[in-house]
C-alpha positions as CSV (number, residue, x, y, z in Angstrom):
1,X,39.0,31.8,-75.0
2,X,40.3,28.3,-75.8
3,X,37.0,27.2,-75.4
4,X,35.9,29.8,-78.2
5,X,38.6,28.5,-81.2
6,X,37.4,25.1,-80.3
7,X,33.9,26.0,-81.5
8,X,34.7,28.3,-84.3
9,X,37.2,26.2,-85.9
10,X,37.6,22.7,-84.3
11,X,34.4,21.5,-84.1
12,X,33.6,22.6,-88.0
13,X,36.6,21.1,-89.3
14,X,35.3,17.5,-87.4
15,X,32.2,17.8,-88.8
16,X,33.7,18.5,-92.4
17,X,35.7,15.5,-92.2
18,X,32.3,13.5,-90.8
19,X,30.8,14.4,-93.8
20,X,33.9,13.7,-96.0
21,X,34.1,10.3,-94.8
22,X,30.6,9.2,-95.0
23,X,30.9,10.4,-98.9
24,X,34.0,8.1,-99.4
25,X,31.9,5.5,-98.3
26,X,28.9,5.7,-100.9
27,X,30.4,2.9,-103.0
28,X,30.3,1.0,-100.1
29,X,27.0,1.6,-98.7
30,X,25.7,0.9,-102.1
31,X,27.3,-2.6,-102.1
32,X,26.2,-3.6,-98.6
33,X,22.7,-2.4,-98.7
34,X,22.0,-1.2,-102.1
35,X,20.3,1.9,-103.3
36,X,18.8,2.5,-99.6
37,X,22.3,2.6,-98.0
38,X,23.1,5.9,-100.9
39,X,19.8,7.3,-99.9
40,X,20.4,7.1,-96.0
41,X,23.9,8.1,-96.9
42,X,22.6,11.5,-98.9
43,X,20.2,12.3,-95.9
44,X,23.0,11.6,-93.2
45,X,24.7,14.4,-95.0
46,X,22.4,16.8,-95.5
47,X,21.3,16.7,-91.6
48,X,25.3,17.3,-90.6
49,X,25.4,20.1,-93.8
50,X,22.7,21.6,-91.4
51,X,24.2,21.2,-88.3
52,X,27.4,22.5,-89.7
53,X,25.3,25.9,-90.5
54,X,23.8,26.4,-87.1
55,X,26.8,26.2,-85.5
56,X,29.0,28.3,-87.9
57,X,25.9,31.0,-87.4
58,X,25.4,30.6,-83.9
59,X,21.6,28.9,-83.9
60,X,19.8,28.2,-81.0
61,X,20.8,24.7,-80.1
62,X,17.4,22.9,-80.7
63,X,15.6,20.2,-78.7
64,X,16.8,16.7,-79.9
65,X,13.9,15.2,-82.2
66,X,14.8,11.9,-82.3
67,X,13.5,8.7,-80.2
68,X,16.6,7.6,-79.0
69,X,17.0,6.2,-75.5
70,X,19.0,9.3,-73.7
71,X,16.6,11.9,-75.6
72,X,14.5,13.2,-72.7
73,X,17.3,13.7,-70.6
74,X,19.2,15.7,-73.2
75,X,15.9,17.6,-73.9
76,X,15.6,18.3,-69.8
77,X,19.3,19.7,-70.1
78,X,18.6,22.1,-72.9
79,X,15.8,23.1,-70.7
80,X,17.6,23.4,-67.6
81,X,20.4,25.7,-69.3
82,X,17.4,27.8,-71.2
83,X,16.4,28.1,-67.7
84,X,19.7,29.3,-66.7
85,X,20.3,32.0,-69.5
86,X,17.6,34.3,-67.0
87,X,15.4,35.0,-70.3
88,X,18.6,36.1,-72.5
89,X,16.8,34.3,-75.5
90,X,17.5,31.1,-76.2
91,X,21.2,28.9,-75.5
92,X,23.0,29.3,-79.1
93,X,26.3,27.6,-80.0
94,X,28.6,30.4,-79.0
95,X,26.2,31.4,-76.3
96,X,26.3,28.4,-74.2
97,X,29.2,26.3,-72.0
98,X,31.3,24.9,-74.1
99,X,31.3,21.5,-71.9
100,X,27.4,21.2,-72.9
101,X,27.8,22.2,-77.0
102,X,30.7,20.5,-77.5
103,X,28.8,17.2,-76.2
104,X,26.1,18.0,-78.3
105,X,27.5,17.9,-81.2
106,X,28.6,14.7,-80.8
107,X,25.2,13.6,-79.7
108,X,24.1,15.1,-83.1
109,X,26.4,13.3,-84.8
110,X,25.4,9.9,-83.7
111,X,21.4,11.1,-84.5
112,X,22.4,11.5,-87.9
113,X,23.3,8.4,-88.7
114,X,21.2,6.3,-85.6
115,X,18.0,8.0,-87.5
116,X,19.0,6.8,-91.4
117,X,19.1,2.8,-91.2
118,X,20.6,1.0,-92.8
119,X,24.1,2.9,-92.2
120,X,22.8,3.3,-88.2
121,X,25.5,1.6,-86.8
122,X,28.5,3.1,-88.9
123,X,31.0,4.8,-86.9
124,X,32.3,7.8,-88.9
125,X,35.2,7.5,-86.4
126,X,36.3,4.4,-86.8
127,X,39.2,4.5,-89.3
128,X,40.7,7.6,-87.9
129,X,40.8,5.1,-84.9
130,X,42.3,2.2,-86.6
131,X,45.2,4.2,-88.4
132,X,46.0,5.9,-85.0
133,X,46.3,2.6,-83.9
134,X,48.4,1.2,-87.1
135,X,50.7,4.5,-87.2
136,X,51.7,3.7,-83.2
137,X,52.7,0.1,-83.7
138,X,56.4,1.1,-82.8
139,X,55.0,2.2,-79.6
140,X,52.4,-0.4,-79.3
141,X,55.4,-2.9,-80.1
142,X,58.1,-1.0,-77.0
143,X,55.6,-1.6,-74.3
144,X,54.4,-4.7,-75.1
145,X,57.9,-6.1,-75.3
146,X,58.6,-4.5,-72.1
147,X,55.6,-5.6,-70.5
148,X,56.3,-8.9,-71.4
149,X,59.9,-8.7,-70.2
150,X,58.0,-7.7,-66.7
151,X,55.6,-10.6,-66.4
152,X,58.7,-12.9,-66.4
153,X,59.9,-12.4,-62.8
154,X,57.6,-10.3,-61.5
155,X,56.8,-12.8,-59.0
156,X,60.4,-12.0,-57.6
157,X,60.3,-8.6,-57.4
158,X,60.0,-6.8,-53.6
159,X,57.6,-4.2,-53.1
160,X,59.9,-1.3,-53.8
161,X,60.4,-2.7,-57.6
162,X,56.9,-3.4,-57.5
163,X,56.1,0.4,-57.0
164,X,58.5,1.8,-59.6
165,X,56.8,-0.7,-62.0
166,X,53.7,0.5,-61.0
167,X,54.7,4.2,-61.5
168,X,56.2,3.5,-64.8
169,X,52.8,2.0,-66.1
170,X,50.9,5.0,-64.3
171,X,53.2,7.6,-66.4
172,X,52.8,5.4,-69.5
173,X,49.1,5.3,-69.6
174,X,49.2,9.3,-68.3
175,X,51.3,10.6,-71.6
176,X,49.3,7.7,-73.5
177,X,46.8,10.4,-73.4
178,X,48.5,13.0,-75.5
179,X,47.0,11.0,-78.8
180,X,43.3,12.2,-79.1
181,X,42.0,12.7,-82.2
182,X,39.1,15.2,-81.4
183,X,41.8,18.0,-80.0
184,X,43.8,17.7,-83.3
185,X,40.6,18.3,-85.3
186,X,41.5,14.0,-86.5
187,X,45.2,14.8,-87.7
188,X,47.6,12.6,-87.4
189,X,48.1,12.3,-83.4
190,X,50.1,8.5,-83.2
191,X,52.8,7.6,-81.0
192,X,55.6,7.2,-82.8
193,X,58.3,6.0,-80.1
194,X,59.1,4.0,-77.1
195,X,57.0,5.6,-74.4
196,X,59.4,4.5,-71.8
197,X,62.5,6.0,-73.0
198,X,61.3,9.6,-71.5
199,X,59.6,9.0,-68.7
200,X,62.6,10.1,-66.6
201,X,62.8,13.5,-69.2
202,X,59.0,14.1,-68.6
203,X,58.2,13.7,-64.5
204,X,59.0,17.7,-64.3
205,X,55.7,18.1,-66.3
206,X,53.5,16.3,-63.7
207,X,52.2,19.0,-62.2
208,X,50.4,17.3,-59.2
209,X,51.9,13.9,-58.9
210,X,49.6,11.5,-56.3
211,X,51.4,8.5,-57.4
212,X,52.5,7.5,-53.9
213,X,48.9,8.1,-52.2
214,X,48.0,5.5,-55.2
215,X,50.7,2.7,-54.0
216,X,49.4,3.3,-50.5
217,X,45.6,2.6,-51.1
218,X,46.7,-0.3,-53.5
219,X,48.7,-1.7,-51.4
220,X,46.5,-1.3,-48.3
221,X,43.9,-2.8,-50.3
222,X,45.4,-5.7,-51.0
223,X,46.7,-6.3,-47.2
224,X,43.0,-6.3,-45.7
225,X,41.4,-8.2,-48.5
226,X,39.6,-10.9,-47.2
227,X,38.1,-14.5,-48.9
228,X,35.2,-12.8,-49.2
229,X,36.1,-8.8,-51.0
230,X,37.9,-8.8,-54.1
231,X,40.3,-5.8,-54.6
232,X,38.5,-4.2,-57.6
233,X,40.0,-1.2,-60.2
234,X,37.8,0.9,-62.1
235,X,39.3,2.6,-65.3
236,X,36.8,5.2,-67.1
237,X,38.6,5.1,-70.8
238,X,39.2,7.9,-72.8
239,X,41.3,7.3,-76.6
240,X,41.2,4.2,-78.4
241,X,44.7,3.5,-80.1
242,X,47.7,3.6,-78.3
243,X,46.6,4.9,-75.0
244,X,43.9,2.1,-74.6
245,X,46.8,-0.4,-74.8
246,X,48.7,2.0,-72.4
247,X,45.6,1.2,-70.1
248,X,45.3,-2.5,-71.0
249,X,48.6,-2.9,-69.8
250,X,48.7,-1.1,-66.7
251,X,45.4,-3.6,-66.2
252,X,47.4,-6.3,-66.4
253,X,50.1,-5.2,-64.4
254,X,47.1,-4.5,-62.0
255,X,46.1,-8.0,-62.2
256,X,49.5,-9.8,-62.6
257,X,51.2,-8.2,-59.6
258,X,47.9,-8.8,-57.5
259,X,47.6,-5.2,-56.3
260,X,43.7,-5.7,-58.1
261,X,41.3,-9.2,-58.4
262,X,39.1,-7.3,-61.2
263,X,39.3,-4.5,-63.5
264,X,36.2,-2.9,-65.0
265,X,36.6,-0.6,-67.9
266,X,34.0,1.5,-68.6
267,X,33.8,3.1,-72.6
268,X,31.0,4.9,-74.7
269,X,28.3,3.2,-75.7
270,X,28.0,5.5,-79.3
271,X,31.2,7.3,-81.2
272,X,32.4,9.9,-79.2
273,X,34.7,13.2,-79.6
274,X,35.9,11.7,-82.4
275,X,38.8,9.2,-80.4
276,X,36.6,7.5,-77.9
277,X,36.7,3.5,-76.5
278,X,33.6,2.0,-78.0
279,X,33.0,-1.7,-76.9
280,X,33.7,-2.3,-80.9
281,X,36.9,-0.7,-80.4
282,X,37.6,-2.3,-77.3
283,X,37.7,-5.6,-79.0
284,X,39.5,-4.9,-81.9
285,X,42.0,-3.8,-80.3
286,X,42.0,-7.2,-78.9
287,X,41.9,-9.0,-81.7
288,X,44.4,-7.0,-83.2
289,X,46.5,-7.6,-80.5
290,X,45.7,-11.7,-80.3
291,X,46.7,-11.5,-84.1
292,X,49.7,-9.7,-84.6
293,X,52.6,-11.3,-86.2
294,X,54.8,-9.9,-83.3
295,X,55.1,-12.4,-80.1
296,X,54.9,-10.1,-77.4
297,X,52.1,-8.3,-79.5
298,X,50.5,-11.4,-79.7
299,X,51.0,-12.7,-75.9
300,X,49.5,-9.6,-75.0
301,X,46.1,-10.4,-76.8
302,X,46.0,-13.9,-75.9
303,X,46.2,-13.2,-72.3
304,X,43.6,-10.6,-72.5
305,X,41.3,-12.3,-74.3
306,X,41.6,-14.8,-71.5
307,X,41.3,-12.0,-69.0
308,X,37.8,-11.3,-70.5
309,X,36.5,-14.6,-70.8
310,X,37.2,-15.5,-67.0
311,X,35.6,-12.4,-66.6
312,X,38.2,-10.8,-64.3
313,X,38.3,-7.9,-66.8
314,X,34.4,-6.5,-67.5
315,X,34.1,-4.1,-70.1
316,X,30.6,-1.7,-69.3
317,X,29.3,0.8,-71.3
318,X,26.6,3.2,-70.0
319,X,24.5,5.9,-71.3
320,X,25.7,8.4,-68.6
321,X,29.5,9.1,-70.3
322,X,27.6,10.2,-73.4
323,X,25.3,12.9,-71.5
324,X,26.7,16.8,-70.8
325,X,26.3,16.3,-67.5
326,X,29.1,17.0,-64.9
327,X,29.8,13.9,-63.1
328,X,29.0,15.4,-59.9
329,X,24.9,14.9,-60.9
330,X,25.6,11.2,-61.8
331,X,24.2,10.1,-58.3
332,X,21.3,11.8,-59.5
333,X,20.8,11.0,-62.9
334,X,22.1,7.5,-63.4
335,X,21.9,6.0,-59.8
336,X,22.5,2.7,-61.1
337,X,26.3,4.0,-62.5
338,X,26.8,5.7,-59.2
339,X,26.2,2.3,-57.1
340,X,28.4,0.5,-59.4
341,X,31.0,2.4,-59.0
342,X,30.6,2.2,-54.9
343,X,31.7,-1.5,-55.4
344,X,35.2,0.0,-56.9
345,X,38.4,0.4,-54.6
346,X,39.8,2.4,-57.0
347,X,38.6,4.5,-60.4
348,X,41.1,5.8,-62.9
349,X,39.4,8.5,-64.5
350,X,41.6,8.9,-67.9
351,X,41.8,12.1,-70.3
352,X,41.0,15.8,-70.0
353,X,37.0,15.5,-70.8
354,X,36.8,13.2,-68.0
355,X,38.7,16.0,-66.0
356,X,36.0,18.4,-66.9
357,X,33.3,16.9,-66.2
358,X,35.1,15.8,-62.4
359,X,35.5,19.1,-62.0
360,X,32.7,21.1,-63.7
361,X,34.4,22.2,-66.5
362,X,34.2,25.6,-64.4
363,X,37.4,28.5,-64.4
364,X,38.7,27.5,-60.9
365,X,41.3,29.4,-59.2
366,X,44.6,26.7,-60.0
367,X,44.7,26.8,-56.1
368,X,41.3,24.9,-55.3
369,X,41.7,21.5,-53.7
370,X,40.6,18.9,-56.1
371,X,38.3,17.6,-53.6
372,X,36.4,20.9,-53.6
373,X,36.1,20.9,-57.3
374,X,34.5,17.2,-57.5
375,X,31.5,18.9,-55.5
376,X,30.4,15.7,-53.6
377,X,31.4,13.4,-56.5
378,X,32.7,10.6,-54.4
379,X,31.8,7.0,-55.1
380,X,35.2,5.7,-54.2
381,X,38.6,6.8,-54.2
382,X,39.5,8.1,-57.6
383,X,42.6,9.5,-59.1
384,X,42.4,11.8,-62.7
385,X,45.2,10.7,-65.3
386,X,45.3,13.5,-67.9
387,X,47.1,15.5,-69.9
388,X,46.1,19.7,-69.8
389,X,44.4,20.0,-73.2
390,X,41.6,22.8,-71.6
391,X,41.6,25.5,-69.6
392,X,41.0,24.1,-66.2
393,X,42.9,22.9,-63.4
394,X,42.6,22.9,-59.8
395,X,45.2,21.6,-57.0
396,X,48.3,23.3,-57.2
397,X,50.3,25.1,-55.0
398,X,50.0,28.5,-54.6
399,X,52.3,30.0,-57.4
400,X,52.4,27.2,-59.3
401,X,50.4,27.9,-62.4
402,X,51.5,31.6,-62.5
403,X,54.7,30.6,-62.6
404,X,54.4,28.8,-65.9
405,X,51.8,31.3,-67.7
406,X,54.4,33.4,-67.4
407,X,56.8,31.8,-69.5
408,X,54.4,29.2,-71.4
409,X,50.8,31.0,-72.0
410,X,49.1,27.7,-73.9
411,X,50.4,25.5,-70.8
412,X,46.4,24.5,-70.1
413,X,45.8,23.4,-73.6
414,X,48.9,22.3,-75.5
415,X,49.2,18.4,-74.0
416,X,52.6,19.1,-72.8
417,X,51.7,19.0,-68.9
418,X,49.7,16.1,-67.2
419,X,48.5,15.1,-63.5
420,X,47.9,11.9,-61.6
421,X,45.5,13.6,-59.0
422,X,44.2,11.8,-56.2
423,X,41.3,12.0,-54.3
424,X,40.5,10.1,-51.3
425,X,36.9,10.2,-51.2
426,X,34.9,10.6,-48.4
C-alpha cells in the first residue's frame, strides 16, 4: 500500500535529513550555548539514530517517556490500539495504522529535542520552511499583486463578481496545497508560477467541487448577521510557505469583501510533518511579508499585521492537532477545542492529513457521503480543501473514481486532483 512506502522509505529519509540538519548546526549550538548546546546536540542525535532503527526493524512502538504536556494521552492511545491488536503482540511500526505511526513519529521528533535543553525549542523544520517560502516568491509576488489589484474596487463589485473572486481565492488556496514538504520526503516542493494563470486548466481535477454550497452559507451568513453575532471563519492550516499566504489571502478577501467579521486560524503548537504552520511561522511569514522590498508584498503584511493587532484575525494553537486522534473523538478529548469551534460559521479544514483525520483515515468505498465519514464530527459547517496525496476519499459519484484508476492508478496520492467538500453539519 501507499501507506506502506510511506513508512519504509519516507519517513526514514525525514528522519535522516532531521538528523542531518541538527549536525549542520553544531557550530552554531556551540556559539549560542556553548559546550552544553554540542552535548544536547550529540544526545538529540543519538535518540533519532534510535528511533531511525526501530522503525527501519519494525519495533514495538514504545510508551512515550517523557513529561511533556500531551504524554498521558499519547500513552492512553498506544494502549487503546494494544488493546485493539486482540493480543497479536504488541503495535510495531509496520504493524499499526499508518494515521497513528506516522503521527508518532513526529511526536518523537519533537521529544528529542523538547527533552535536551538548551536546543528545546529548535525547529529542525524550519529552514526547509523558509526556502519553500523564498523559492515561491514569483508565486508569492502574482497573488499578492493580484490581490492588491482586487482590494481597489472591490467595494464596486456586485455579488456575481464577488463569487468568482471568492472561487478564484478558494481554488488558489486548494492547489496552494500541492507544496508540502513531508510528502516529498523535504525536496524541493515551491511554487514556482502564477497560481492564477491555470485555474481555468485545472477545475476538471476538482473532483467534488462545493464551492457554490460555500457562497450560499457565506452569503446567508452575512444577510442575518445581527449587531450582536459576528460572522466568524475558521481556517485549520496545513503548509507554511506559499500555501499559508494562499490562506492569508483568501482571509482577507474574507474580511475585505465582508462575507466574515473574524478569522481564526488554528496551527501546531510543536513542528509538525515536517511543513506545518507553527505560531513562529505564522509570524514570519508576516514579517516577511511587512518587509519585503516589493509594494504589494509589503501592503500585504502591513495590513495583516493590522489585522492581528485589532484582533479580527486570532491565530490559536492547541494541543489536539498534534495528537493521532481522528477528529471525530475531539468532543471527547479536547472539549474545550470542540466548543470553540461551535462559535465558528464556517471551518476550512486545509490539506490531506486534515482530511484523514475528518474522515478516519479509514479505506472508504469512494461512494460514501462525506457526512457519513465525519462520524458525528460536526461543530459547525465545515468544507475540506485538499489535494489527494493518500489513499482515501469519500463523496463521489458512483463511477467516478473507477473511472480514473483505470487510466491514472496513483490518482489518490500524486497531488494532481483536489476537492472543496462541504458539509453542512447537523
Amino acid at each position: 500500500s501507499f501507506a506502506y512506502f510511506t513508512i519504509k522509505d519516507r519517513l526514514p529519509q525525514i528522519l535522516t535529513r532531521v538528523i542531518d540538519t541538527l549536525h549542520r548546526h553544531k557550530n552554531e549550538f556551540f556559539e549560542e550555548h556553548g559546550e552544553k548546546g554540542v552535548e544536547a546536540e550529540k544526545r538529540a542525535i543519538s535518540f533519532l539514530s534510535k528511533l531511525r532503527n526501530e522503525l527501519q526493524t519494525d519495533k514495538p512502538v514504545t510508551p512515550l517517556e517523557d513529561e511533556l504536556p500531551d504524554a498521558v494521552l499519547w500513552n492512553q492511545y498506544l494502549d487503546y490500539q494494544r488493546n485493539l491488536s486482540d493480543g497479536n503482540g504488541e503495535p510495531s511500526w509496520f504493524q499499526s495504522p499508518w494515521l497513528f505511526v506516522e503521527c508518532y513519529m513526529y511526536r518523537r521528533i519533537h521529544a528529542a529535542l523538547a527533552q535536551n535543553p538548551p536546543i528545546d525549542n529548535f525547529d529542525v523544520f524550519k529552514e526547509g520552511k523558509a526556502q519553500n517560502f523564498f523559492e515561491s516568491q514569483e508565486a508569492v509576488i502574482a497573488l499578492c499583486t493580484y490581490f492588491q489589484e482586487l482590494l481597489k474596487n472591490i467595494k464596486d463589485l456586485d455579488e456575481k463578481q464577488l463569487k468568482e473572486e471568492l472561487f478564484k481565492l478558494l481554488q488558489v488556496s486548494l492547489w496552494g496545497n500541492k507544496c508540502d514538504l513531508s510528502f516529498s520526503a523535504g525536496e524541493d516542493s515551491s511554487q514556482k508560477s502564477s497560481p492564477l494563470q491555470s485555474l481555468e486548466n485545472m477545475l476538471p481535477y476538482i473532483l467534488v467541487n462545493d464551492m457554490e454550497k460555500l457562497w450560499s452559507l457565506l452569503v446567508n451568513a452575512k444577510k442575518n448577521r445581527t449587531e450582536r453575532s459576528n460572522v466568524r471563519v475558521d481556517i485549520i492550516l496545513d503548509n507554511a510557505g506559499f500555501e499559508l499566504v494562499s490562506d492569508l489571502v483568501l482571509a482577507d478577501f474574507l474580511l475585505s469583501s465582508q462575507l466574515a467579521d473574524e478569522v481564526y486560524f488554528h496551527g501546531k503548537s510543536i513542528p509538525w510533518y515536517v511543513s506545518d504552520t507553527t505560531k513562529h511561522d505564522f509570524n514570519w511569514t508576516v514579517k516577511q511579508l511587512q518587509s519585503a522590498n516589493h509594494m504589494w508584498m509589503s501592503r500585504c503584511g502591513i495590513n495583516w499585521e493590522g489585522n492581528l493587532k485589532k484582533g479580527v484575525w486570532v491565530f490559536c494553537d492547541h494541543m489536539f492537532w498534534t495528537l493521532p486522534h481522528d477528529f471525530s473523538s475531539m468532543g471527547g478529548v479536547a472539549p474545550d477545542l470542540y466548543a470553540e469551534l461551535q462559535k465558528s460559521n464556517l471551518i476550512f479544514f486545509k490539506g490531506d492529513l486534515n482530511y484523514r483525520k475528518l474522515t478516519g483515515d479509514r479505506k472508504w468505498e469512494y461512494t460514501v457521503p462525506f457526512h457519513q465519514a465525519l462520524n458525528k464530527f460536526h461543530p459547525a459547517p465545515l468544507c475540506s480543501l485538499r489535494t489527494l496525496k493518500s489513499d482515501t476519499q469519500v463523496g463521489l459519484k458512483p463511477g467516478q473514481g473507477e473511472q480514473i484508476q483505470a487510466s491514472e492508478p496513483d490518482w489518490m496520492v500524486s497531488g494532481k486532483y483536489g476537492v472543496v467538500q462541504f458539509d453542512a453539519g447537523l
